[in-house]
matplotlib code that plots the C-alpha trace (Angstrom):
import matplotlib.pyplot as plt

x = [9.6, 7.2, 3.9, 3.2, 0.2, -1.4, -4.9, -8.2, -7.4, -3.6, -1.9, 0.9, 0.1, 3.0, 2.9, 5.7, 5.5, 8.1, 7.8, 8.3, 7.2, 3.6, 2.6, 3.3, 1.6, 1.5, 0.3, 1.9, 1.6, 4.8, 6.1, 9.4, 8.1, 6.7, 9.9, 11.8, 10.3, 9.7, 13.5, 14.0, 11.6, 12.9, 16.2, 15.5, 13.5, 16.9, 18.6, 16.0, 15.8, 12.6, 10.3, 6.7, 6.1, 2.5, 0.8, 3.5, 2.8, -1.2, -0.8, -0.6, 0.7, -2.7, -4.2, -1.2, -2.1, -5.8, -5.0, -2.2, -5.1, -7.3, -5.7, -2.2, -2.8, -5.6, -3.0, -0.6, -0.2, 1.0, -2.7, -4.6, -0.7, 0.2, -3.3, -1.6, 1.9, 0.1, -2.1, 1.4, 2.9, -0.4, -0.5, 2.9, 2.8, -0.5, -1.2, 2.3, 2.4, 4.7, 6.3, 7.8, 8.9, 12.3, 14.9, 15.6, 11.5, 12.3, 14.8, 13.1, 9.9, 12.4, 13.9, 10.2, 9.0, 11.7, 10.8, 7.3, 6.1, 5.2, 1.4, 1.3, 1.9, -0.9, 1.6, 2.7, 5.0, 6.5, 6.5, 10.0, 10.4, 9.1, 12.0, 14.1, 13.2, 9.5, 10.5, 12.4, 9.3, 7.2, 10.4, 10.2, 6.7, 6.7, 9.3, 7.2, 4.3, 6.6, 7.8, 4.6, 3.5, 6.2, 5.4, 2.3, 0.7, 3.0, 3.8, 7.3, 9.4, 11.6, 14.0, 13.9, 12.3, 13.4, 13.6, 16.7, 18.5, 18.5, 20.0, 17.2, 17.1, 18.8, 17.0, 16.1, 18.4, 17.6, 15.6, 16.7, 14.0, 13.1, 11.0, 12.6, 10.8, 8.5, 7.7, 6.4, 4.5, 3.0, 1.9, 0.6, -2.1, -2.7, -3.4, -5.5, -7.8, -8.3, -11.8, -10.5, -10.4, -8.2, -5.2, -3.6, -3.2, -2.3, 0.7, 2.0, 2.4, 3.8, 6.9, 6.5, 6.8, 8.5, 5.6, 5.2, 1.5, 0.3, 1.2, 0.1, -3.3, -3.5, -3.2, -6.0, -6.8, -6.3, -2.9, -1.9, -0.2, 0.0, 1.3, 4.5, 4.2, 4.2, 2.2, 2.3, 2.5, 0.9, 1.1, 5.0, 6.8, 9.3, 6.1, 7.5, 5.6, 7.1, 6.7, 7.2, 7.9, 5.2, 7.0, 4.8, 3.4, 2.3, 0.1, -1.4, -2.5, -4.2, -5.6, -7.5, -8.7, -12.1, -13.1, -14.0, -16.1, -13.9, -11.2, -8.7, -6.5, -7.1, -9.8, -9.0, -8.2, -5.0, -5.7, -8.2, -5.1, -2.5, -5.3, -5.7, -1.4, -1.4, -4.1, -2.9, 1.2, -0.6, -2.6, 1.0, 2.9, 5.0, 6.0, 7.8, 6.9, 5.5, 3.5, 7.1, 9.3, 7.7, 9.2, 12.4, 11.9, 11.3, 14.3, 16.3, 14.9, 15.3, 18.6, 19.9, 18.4, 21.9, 21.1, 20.1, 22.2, 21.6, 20.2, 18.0, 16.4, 16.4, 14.6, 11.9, 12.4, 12.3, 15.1, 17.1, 18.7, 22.4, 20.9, 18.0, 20.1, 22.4, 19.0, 18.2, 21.3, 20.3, 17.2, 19.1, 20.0, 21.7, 21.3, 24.7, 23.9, 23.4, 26.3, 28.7, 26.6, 28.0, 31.3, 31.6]
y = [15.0, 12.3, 12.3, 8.3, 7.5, 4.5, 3.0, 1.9, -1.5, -1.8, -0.5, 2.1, 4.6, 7.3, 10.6, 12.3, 16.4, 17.9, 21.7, 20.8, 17.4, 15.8, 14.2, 10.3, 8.3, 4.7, 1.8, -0.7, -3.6, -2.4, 0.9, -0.2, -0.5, 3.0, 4.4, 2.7, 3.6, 7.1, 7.6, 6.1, 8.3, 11.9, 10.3, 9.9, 13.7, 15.4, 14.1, 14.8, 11.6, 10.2, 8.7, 7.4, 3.7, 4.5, 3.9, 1.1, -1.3, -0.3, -1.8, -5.5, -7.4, -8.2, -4.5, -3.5, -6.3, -5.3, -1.8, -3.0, -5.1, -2.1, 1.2, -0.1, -3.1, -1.8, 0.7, -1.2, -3.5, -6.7, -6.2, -9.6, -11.3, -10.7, -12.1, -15.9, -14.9, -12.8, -15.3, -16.9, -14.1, -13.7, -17.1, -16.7, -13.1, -12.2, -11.3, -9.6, -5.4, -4.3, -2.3, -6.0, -7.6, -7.5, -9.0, -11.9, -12.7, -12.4, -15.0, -17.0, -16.8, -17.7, -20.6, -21.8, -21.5, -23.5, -26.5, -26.4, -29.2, -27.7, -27.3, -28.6, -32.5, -34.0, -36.0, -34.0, -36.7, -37.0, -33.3, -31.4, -28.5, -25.2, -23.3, -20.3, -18.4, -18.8, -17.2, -14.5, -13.4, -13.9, -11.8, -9.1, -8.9, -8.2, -5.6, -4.1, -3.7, -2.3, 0.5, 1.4, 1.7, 4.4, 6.0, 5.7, 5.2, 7.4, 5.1, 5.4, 1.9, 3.5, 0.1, 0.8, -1.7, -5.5, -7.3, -4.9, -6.7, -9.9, -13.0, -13.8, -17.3, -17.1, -16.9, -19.7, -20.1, -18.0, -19.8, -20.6, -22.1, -20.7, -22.4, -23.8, -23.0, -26.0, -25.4, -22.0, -22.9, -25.4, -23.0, -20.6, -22.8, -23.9, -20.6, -20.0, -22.9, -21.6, -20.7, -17.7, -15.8, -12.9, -16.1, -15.7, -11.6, -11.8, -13.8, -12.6, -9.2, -10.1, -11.5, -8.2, -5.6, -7.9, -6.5, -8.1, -9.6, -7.2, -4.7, -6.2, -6.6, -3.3, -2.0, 0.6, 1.5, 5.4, 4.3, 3.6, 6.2, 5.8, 8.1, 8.2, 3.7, 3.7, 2.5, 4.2, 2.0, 3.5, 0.2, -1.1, -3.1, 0.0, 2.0, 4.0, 4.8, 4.0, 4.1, 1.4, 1.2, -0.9, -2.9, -3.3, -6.7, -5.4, -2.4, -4.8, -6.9, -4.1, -2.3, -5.7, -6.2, -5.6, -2.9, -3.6, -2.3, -1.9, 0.0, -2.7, -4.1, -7.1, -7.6, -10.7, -11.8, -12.9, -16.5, -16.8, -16.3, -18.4, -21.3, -21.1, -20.5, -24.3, -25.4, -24.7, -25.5, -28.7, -29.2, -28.1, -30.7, -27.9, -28.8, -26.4, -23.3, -20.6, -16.9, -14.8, -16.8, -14.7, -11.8, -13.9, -14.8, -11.6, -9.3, -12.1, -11.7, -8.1, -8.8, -10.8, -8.1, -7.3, -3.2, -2.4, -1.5, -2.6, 0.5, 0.8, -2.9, -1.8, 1.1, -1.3, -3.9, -1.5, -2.5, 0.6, -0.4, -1.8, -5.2, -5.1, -4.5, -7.8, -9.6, -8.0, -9.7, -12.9, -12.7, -11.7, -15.5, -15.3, -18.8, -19.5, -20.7, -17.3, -15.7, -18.1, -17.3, -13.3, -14.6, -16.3]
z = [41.4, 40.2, 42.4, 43.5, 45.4, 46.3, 44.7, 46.5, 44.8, 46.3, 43.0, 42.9, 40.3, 39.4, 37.0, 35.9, 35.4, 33.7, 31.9, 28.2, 28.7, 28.2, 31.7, 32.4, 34.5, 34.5, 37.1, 39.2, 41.5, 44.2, 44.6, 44.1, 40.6, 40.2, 41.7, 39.2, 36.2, 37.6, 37.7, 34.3, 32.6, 34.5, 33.5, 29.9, 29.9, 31.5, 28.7, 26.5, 25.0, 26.4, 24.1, 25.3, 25.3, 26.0, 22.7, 22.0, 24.7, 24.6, 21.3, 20.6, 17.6, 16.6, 17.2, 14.6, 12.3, 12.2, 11.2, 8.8, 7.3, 7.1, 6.8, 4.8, 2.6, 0.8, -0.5, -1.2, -4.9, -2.6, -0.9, -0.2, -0.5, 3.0, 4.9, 5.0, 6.5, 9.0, 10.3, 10.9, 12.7, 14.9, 16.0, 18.1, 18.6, 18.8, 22.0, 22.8, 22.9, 20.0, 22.6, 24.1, 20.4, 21.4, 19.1, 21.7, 21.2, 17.0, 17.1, 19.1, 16.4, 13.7, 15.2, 16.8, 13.0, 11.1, 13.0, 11.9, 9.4, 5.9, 6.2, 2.4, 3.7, 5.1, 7.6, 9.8, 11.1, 7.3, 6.3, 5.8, 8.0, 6.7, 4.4, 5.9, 2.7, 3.7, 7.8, 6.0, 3.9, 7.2, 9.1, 6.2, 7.3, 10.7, 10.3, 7.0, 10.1, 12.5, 10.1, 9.6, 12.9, 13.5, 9.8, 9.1, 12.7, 14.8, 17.3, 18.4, 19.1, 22.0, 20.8, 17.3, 15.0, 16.4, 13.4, 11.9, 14.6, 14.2, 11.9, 9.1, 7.5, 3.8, 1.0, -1.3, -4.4, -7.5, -9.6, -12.9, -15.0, -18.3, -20.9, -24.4, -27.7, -27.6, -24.1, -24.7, -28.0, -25.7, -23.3, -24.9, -27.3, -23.4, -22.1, -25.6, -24.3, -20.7, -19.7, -18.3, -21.7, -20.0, -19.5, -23.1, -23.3, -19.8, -20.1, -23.2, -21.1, -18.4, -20.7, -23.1, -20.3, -16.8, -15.1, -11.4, -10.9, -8.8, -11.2, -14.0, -12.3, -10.9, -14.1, -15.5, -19.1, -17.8, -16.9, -20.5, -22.8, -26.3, -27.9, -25.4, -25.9, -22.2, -18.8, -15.5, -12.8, -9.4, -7.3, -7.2, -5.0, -3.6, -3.3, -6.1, -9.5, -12.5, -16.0, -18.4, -21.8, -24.2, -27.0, -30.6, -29.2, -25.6, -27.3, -30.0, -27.0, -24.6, -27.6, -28.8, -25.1, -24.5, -22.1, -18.5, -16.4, -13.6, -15.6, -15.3, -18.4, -16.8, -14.7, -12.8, -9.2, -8.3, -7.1, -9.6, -12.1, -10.3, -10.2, -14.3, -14.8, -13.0, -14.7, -18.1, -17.3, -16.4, -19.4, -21.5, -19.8, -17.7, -14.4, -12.2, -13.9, -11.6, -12.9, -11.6, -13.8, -16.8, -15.4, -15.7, -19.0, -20.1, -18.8, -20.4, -23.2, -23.0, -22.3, -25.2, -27.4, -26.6, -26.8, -23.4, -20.3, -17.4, -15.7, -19.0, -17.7, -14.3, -15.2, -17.5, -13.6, -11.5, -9.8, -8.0, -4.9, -5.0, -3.8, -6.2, -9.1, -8.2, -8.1, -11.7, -12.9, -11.4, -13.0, -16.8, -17.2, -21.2, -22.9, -23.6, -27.6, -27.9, -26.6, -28.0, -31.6, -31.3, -29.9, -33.8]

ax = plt.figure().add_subplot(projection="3d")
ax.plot(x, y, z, "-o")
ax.set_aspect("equal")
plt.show()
């Protein structure tokens, strides 16, 4: 029988005893309250299906974040990539315990958030609305942080995690763009002009191995094998390493690299590489070209070598999942001058 007594200050406070059970207590304003929950929790530990809330609704949104920040994302090849969309997620959610996210407070997040003004206009009055596929990354966030509360943090969600629940925004259309001939010739004597002198040999990797950009810049010297022509990627999206096969060009680049300091085949920050990308597509005359088209361009050009499977390019991708390997096909775009050239 749960124990309730009465505090100096006029609160209820109730604990729960139960043999093979750690104790429960928790506080309330009425004892109504404390009755209530005592009975819910003996009920749950009969059928031995109680689970503590306890650490879950000590724990608020932004306590999670903070440790996400610091014990998670350091380990993680995505990193720095997440700080922006969870400044997002903080400003709403903040302040709420993880243990009341429910999915009635997700939806209401994603339909709050797509009625926001795209912070890139300076009108707010004139700005489109921020894009679904921008709330689904933010979505695919919060529930990244939720998993690893219960993984990584041993905090149990007695609900489960809240954003498997509920309707996410679709995503934006795959995009499409590759560069012709010209356009390419164009950017790389572009990228061969940049300031940033690591530019040029990091491009021409990224479309010689479809390497994401964190990999790519995770990438150590240690991590590269010669003799077996291959490099061993420990920071991936799936948080699976992987090996990756090094064509002719991609081991003539690294080996005329110059060594850093820091280990890295590429020592460079990411928005420090993103800012001379633009610079240079800019200087080439390239509009709407982005650093994760490369990897389009080069699993189609991987592709219309016309000798590789597809689970030999999923295994260069990365790509294992069912829904990962349709995307792998979205990203294998085949010019059509070429197909129609083996048709005869």
């Amino acid at each position: 029988m749960a124990a309730i007594t009465k505090r100096p200050e006029g609160t209820w406070q109730v604990k729960v005893r139960r043999k093979g059970w750690p104790s429960q207590s928790k506080t309330f304003r009425t004892r109504a309250q404390a009755e209530t929950w005592a009975r819910s929790v003996e009920n749950e530990m009969d059928r031995g299906a109680f689970v503590s809330r306890a650490e879950a609704e000590r724990t608020t949104v932004d306590d999670l974040a903070d440790r996400f920040r610091k014990e998670f994302a350091p380990h993680h090849y995505r990193g720095d990539g997440w700080a922006h969309k969870l400044d997002r997620l903080l400003e709403r959610l903040g302040e709420f315990s993880i243990a009341a996210i429910t999915p009635e407070i997700v939806a209401a997040y994603r339909d709050e958030r797509q009625q926001d003004p795209n912070p890139r206009y300076k009108d707010p009055t004139k700005a489109p609305r921020v894009s679904g596929a921008t709330v689904k990354t933010e979505l695919d966030l919060l529930a990244k942080m939720m998993d690893v509360a219960q993984k990584e943090f041993g905090i149990a969600l007695p609900l489960g995690n809240p954003v498997r629940n509920i309707r996410k925004p679709r995503d934006a259309e795959a995009r499409q763009r590759r560069l012709t001939v010209e356009e390419w010739a164009k950017l790389e004597e572009a990228c061969k002009q940049s300031r940033n002198t690591w530019l040029h040999s990091a491009l021409l990797l990224a479309v010689e191995t479809a390497m994401r950009q964190g990999e790519l810049l995770s990438l150590k010297r240690a991590d590269i094998q010669e003799d077996k022509r291959t490099a061993w990627l420990r920071e991936t999206k799936n948080g699976e390493p992987r090996a990756v096969p090094l064509t002719s060009r991609a081991l003539e680049v690294i080996e005329g690299l110059p060594r850093s300091t820091t280990g890295l085949i590429i020592p460079v920050e990411k928005q420090a590489l993103h800012s001379c990308f633009k610079t240079a597509c800019k200087r080439a005359g390239i509009e709407d070209y982005r650093w994760h088209d490369l990897r389009h361009e080069s699993l189609s050009r991987f592709a219309e070598r016309g000798d590789l499977s597809i689970l030999e390019l999923a295994a260069i991708s990365g790509h294992k999942s069912a829904s990962s390997l349709k995307m792998l096909q979205v990203y294998v775009q085949l010019h059509a001058s070429k197909l129609a050239q083996k048709l005869g």
